[in-house]
N, C-alpha and C positions, 0 to 999 in steps of 0.2 A: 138436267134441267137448269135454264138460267137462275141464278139467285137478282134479283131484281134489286134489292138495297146495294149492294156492291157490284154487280152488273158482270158476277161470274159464274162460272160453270165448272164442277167438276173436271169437264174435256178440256180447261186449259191448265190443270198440274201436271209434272212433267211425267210425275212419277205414274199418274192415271195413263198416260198416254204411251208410257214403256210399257206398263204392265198388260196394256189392253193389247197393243202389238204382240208383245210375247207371247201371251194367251192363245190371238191367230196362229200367230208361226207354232207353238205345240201344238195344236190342235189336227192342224196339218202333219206335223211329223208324225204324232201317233198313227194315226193310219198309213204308215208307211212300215207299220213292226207287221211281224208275218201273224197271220190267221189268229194263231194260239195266244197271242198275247193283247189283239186289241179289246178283249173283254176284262182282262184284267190289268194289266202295268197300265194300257193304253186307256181304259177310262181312269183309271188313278189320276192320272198326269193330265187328261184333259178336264180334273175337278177341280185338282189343285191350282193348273195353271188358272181356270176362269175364276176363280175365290180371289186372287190376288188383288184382280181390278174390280172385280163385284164388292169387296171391303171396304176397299178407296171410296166407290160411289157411297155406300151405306153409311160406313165414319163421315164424308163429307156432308151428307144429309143431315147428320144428327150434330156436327160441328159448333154451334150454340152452347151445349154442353161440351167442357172440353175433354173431361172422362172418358164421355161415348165417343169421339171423335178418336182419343188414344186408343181406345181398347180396340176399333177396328181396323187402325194402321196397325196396330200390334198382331190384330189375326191377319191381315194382309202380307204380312212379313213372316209370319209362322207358315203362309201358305205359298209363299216366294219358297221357303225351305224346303218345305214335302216339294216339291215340284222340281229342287235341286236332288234332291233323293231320288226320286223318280228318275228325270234324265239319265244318272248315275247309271242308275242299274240299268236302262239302257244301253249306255256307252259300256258295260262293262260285259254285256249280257251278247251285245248284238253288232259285233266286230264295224259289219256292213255301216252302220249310224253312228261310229263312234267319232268321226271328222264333224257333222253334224250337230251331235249330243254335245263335243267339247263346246264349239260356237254359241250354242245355248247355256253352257253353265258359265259361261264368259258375260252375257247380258242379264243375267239371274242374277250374277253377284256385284254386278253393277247397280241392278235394280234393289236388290237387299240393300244396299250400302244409300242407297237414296233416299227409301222409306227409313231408317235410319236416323239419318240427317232430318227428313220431315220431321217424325216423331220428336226427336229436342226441340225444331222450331218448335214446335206446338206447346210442348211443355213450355220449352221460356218464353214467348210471346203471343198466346190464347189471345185472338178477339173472336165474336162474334160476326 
């Protein structure tokens, strides 16, 4: 939703807009692991990956307080992790997706390193 006092939206942070992309592309890969594994690795990874950017949206909602706003980039980044763990076992698991899975923990750690960065901004300069 747009914010009307400052005339932004959530969908212009960079970090929203990596994490909601990566989200797509996992979601996709996971249905690509064989039979046996899309009820478990494969909804793992497609809960973690969509948590990433569903956090961003929530912490940006509650952003006025800068607490609530940290604690959800902080679950957003705990769930960047599960979702590099996931991949992992993936790549390690399923020969076939392993050129695949590495490309993904390439943008994951890019994307961890960013919410990162966010998080300090926000600690040292909170507004509303």
């Amino acid at each position: 939703m747009r914010d009307k006092k400052e005339g932004r939206s959530y969908r212009e942070l960079e970090i929203y807009q990596l994490a909601h992309q990566i989200g797509v592309e996992l979601h996709k890969f996971s249905l690509k692991l064989p039979k046996f594994e899309l009820f478990e690795t494969g909804d793992q990874l497609r809960r973690a990956s969509k948590s990433m950017s569903a956090n961003i949206v929530e912490g940006y909602g509650r952003r006025k307080y800068k607490a609530e706003f940290i604690r959800f980039l902080v679950y957003s980044h705990s769930s960047c992790n599960e979702t590099i763990e996931w991949v992992e076992y993936i790549r390690d698991c399923h020969r076939d997706l392993k050129d695949e899975a590495n490309g993904y923990l390439t943008l994951l750690d890019k994307l961890g390193r960013k919410i990162n960065r966010f998080i300090r901004a926000v600690e040292k300069g909170h507004k509303t």
